[in-house]
C-alpha positions in Angstrom: -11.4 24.0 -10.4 -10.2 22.9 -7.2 -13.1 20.6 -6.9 -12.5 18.8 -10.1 -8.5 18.6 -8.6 -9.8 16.8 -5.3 -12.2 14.6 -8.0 -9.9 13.9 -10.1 -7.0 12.9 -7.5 -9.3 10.7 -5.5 -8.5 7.2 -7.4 -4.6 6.9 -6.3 -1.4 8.6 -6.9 0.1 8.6 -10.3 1.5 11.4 -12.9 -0.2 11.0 -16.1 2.0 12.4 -18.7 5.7 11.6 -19.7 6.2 15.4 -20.3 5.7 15.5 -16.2 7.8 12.4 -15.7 10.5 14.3 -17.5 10.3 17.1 -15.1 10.6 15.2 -12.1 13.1 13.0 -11.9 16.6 14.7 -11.0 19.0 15.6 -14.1 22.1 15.1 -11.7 21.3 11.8 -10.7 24.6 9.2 -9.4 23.7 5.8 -8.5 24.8 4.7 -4.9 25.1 1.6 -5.8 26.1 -0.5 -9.3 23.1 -3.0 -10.3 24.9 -6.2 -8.9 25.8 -4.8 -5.2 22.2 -3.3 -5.3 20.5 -6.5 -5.7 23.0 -7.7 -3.1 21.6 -4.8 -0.6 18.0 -5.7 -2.1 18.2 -8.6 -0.6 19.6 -8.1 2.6 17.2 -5.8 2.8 14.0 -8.3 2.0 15.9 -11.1 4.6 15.6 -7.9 7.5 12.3 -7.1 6.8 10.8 -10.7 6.8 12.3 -11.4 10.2 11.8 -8.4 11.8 8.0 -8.4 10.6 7.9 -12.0 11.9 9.3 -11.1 15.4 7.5 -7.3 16.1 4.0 -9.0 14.5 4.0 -12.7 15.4 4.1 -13.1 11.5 4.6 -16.8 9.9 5.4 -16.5 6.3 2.9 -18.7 3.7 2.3 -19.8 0.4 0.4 -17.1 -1.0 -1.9 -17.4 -4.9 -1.1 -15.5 -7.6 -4.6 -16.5 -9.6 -8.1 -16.7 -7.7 -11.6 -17.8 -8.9 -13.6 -14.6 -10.3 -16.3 -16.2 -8.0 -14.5 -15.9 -5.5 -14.4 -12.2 -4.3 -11.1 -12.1 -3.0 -9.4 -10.7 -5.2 -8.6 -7.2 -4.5 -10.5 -3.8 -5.7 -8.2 -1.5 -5.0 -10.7 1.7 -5.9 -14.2 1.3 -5.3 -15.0 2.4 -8.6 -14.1 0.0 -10.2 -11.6 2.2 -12.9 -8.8 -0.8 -12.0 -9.6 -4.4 -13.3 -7.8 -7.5 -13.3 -6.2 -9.5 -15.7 -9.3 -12.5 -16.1 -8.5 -16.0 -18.1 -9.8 -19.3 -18.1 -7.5 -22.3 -17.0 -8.9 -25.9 -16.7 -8.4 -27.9 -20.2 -10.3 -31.2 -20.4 -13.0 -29.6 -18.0 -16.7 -29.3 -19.2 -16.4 -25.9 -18.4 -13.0 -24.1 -17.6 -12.5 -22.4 -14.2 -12.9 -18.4 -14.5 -9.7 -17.1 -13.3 -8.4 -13.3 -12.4 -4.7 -12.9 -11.6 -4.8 -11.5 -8.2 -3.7 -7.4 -7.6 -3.3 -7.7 -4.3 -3.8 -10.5 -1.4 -5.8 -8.1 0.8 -9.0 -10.2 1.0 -7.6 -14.0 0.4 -5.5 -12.9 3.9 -8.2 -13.2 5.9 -9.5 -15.7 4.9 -6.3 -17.5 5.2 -5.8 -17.3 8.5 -9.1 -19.6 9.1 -7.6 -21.9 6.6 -4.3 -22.0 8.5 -6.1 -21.9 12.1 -4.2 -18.9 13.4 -4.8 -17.6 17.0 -5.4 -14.4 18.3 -2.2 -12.2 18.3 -1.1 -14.4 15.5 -0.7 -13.5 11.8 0.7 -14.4 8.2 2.9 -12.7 5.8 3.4 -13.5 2.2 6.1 -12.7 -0.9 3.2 -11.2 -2.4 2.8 -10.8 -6.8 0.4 -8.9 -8.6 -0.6 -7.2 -11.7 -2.1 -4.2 -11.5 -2.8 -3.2 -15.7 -4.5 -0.1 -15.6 -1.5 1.8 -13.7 0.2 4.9 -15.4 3.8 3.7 -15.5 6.4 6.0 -14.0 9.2 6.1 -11.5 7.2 4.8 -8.9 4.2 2.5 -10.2 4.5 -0.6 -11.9 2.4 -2.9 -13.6 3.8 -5.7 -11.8 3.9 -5.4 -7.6 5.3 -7.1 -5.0 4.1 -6.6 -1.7 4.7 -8.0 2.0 0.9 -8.8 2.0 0.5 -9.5 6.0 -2.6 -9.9 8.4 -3.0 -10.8 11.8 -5.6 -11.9 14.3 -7.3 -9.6 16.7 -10.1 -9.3 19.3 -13.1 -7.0 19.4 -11.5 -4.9 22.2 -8.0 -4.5 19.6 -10.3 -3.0 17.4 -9.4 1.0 18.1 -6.9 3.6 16.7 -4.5 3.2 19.8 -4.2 -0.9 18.6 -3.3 0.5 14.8 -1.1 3.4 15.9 1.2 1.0 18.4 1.5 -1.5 15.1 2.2 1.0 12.7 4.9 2.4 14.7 6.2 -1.8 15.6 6.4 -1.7 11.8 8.4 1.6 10.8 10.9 0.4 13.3 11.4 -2.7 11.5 11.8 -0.6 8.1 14.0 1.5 9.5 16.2 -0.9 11.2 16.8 -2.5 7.4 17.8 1.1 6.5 20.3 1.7 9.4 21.2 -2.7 8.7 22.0 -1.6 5.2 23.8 1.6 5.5 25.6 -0.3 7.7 26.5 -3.5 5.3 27.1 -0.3 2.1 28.5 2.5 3.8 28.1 4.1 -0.1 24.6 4.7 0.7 25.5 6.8 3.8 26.0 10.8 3.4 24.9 11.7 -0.2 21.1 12.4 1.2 19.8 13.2 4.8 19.2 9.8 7.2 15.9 8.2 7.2 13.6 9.6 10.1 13.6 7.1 13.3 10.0 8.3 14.0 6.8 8.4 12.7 4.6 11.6 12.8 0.6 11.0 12.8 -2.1 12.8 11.1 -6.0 12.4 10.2 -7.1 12.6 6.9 -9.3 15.6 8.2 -6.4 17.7 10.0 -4.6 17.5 6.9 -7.3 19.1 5.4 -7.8 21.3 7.9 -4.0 22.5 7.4 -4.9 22.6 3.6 -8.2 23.6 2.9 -7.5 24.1 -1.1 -5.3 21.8 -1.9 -5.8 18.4 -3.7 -4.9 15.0 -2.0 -1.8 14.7 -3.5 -0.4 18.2 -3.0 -1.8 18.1 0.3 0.2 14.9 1.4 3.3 16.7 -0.8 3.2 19.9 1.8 2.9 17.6 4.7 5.6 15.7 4.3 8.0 18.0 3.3 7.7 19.7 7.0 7.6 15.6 8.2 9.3 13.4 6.6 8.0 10.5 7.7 4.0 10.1 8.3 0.9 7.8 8.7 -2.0 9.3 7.4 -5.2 7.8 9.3 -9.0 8.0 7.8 -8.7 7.0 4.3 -11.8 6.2 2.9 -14.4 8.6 4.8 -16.0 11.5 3.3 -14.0 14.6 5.1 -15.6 17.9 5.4 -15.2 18.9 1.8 -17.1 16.9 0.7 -14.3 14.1 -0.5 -12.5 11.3 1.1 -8.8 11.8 1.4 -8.6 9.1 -0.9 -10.7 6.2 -2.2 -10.6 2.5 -0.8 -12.6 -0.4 -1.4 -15.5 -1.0 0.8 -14.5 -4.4 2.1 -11.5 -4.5 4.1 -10.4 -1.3 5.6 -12.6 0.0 8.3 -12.6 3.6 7.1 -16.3 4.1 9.0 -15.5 3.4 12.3 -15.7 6.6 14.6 -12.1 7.0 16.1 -11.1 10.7 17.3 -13.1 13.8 18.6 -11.7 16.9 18.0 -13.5 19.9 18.7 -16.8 18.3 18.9 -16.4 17.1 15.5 -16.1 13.1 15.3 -13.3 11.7 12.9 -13.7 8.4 11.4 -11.5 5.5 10.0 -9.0 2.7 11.8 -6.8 2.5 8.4 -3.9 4.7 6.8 -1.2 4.9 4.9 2.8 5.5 5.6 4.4 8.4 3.3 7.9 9.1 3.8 9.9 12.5 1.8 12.0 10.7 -0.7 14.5 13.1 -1.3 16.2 11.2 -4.6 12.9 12.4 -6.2 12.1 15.3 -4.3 8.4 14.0 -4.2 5.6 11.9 -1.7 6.4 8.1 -1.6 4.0 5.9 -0.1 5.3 2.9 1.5 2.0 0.8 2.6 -1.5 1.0 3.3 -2.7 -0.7 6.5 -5.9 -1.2 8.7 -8.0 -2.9 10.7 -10.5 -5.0 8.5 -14.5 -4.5 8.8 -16.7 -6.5 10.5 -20.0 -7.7 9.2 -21.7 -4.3 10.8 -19.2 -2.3 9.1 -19.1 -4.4 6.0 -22.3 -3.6 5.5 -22.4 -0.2 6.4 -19.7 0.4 4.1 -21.0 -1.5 0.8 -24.2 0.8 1.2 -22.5 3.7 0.9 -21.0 2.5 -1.9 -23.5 1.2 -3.8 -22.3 -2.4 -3.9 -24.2 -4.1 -1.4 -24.1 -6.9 -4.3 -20.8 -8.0 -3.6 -22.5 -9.4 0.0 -23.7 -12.6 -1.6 -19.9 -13.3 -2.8 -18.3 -16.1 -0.5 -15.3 -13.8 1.0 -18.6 -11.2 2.2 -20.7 -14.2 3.0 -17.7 -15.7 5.4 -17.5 -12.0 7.0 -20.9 -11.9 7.7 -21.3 -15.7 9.3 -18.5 -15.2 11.7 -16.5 -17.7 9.2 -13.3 -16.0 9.7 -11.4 -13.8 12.4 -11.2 -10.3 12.6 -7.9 -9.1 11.8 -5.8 -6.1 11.4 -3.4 -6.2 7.8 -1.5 -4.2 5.1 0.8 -4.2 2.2 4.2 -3.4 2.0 5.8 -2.2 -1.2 8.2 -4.1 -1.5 10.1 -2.6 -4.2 9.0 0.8 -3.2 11.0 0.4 0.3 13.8 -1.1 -1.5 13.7 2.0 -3.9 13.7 4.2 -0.5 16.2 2.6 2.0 18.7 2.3 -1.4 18.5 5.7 -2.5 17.3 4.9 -5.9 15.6 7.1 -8.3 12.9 4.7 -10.4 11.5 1.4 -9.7 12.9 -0.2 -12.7 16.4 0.2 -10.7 15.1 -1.8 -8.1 12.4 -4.7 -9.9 12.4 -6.4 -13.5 9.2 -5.5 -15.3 7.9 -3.8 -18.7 8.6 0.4 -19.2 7.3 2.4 -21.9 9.6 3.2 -24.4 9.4 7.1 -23.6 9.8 6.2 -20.1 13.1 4.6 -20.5 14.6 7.0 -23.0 13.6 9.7 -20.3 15.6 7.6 -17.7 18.7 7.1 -20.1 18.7 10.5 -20.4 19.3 11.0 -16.4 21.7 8.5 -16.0 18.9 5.8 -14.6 19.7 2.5 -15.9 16.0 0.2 -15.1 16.4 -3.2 -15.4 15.0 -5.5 -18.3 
């Protein structure tokens, strides 16, 4: 049985029942803040962030697409396999033949590729007001069909490709999201007191200690019992295959470099230069992921990673193509949430509180029921 768990848990978080959703979110719930001032807060918030990410990264914000060609292959996989799809459409009229089209659910892979078409430097990046649809979510209190994301990615060199280069960045970035926490406590002194502060450091752990720590445990519970000791985590190796026989969780096989060999512990090598920042939300009581970053494949490890997959087809696409012919730089990138960290520095209990988007009908009579008012 615990085998099926790890199976079953390895495509992403989520809940899966509205019975569960019922049981989770808090029955004595008090807003911080009314829905105007949040979105007041919400936006002093998103003005921090953007700056602070510009200054600790070197970050320039762009345009960014919301549709791609299917032919493409930039739009983003999320799970490599293949369980979440995107939206496709053809746009185009009075052409012979319409252009396929996919609305994009996430900017991972056009990134790249965009910082070739805007001829950024080395130590220089992009970030983007990112907006997706992601369909085949469950819809709870913390995922939405509709995301927005700080999409950002930034040029490196061969020799910033190692776990020292990711941890120092990850850490540049938790200081920036937790300087818009402090900024807004500051600006809403309502949000101050009611829970405990937001942790000023970050504690890091592999994929494989975790499971070292807990052996029987699912992903999800696993990450649950971690962060409950530490609030505040990144969790590095997503995407290899740990010791039981399961990554921690899956990722797509062409941008994260989850194959790299990074850390030796006890003769044993670890793998992976990607992770993911979980913070304690303690509105919810549960795991919240913030963002999932990494440094991005090369063509060796493009390659290496696509055969273990099985999807060494997707190397004829143009994004693979331009990996593999030296077309674009290697980077280092990740998404934000953005209305996941505004649900987490404004003490809010459901994303709907926080972002306009459709709920189930269940969902939001469950909400009404907990004093959580989500926006329509």
């Amino acid at each position: 049985m615990a085998n099926m768990d790890k199976k079953a848990d390895l495509a992403g978080p989520g809940i899966s029942t509205y019975e569960e959703v019922a049981k989770i979110l808090p029955s004595d719930y008090k807003p911080t803040l009314p829905p105007l001032k949040r979105m007041e807060a919400l936006y002093e918030i998103k003005r921090y962030i953007e700056d602070g990410m510009a200054e600790a990264l070197n970050l320039q914000m762009v345009q960014v697409p919301l549709i791609v060609s299917q032919d493409s292959g930039v739009n983003d996989y999320l799970d490599r396999d293949g369980s979440r799809t995107p939206i496709d459409f053809q746009c185009g009229l009075g052409l012979p033949k319409k252009i396929d089209a996919q609305v994009v659910q996430a900017a991972t892979k056009w990134k790249r590729m965009a910082l070739a078409q805007f001829d950024c430097a080395v130590g220089q990046g992009i970030n983007t007001d990112m907006r997706a649809v992601r369909k085949d979510y469950f819809l709870d209190h913390d995922h939405s069909s509709y995301v927005d994301q700080w999409d950002w990615e930034k040029v490196i060199t061969p020799q910033d490709r190692n776990l020292d280069y990711l941890i120092d960045t990850v850490k540049k970035i938790w200081k920036v999201i937790y300087g818009a926490g402090q900024r807004a406590q500051e600006l809403f002194p309502e949000l101050k007191g009611q829970y405990p502060d937001f942790p000023e450091e970050l504690e890091f752990f592999h994929a494989e200690e975790i499971l070292e720590m807990y052996p029987d445990l699912p992903r999800k519970q696993r990450e649950t019992k971690l962060i409950m000791e530490h609030p505040a985590v990144f969790i590095i190796g997503i995407g290899w295959v740990l010791k039981d026989g399961y990554p921690h969780e899956m990722r797509a096989a062409d941008y994260d470099d989850w194959v790299t060999p990074t850390v030796e512990k006890n003769g044993e090598m670890m793998h992976g230069l990607n992770g993911d920042i979980l913070v304690w939300n303690p509105v919810t009581k549960r795991r919240h992921e913030l963002t999932s970053m990494g440094i991005r494949v090369t063509k060796d490890t493009l390659k290496q990673q696509l055969e273990i997959t099985g999807q060494e087809d997707f190397l004829k696409l143009p994004y693979h193509q331009a990996i593999l012919n030296d077309e674009i730089p290697l980077s280092i990138g990740g998404g934000i949430g953005q209305a996941r960290t505004y649900m987490y520095l404004l003490r809010a209990a459901h994303l709907g509180e926080v972002t306009v988007t459709v709920w189930p009908k269940q969902l939001k009579e469950i909400c009404a029921e907990r004093n959580i008012t989500v926006l329509e």
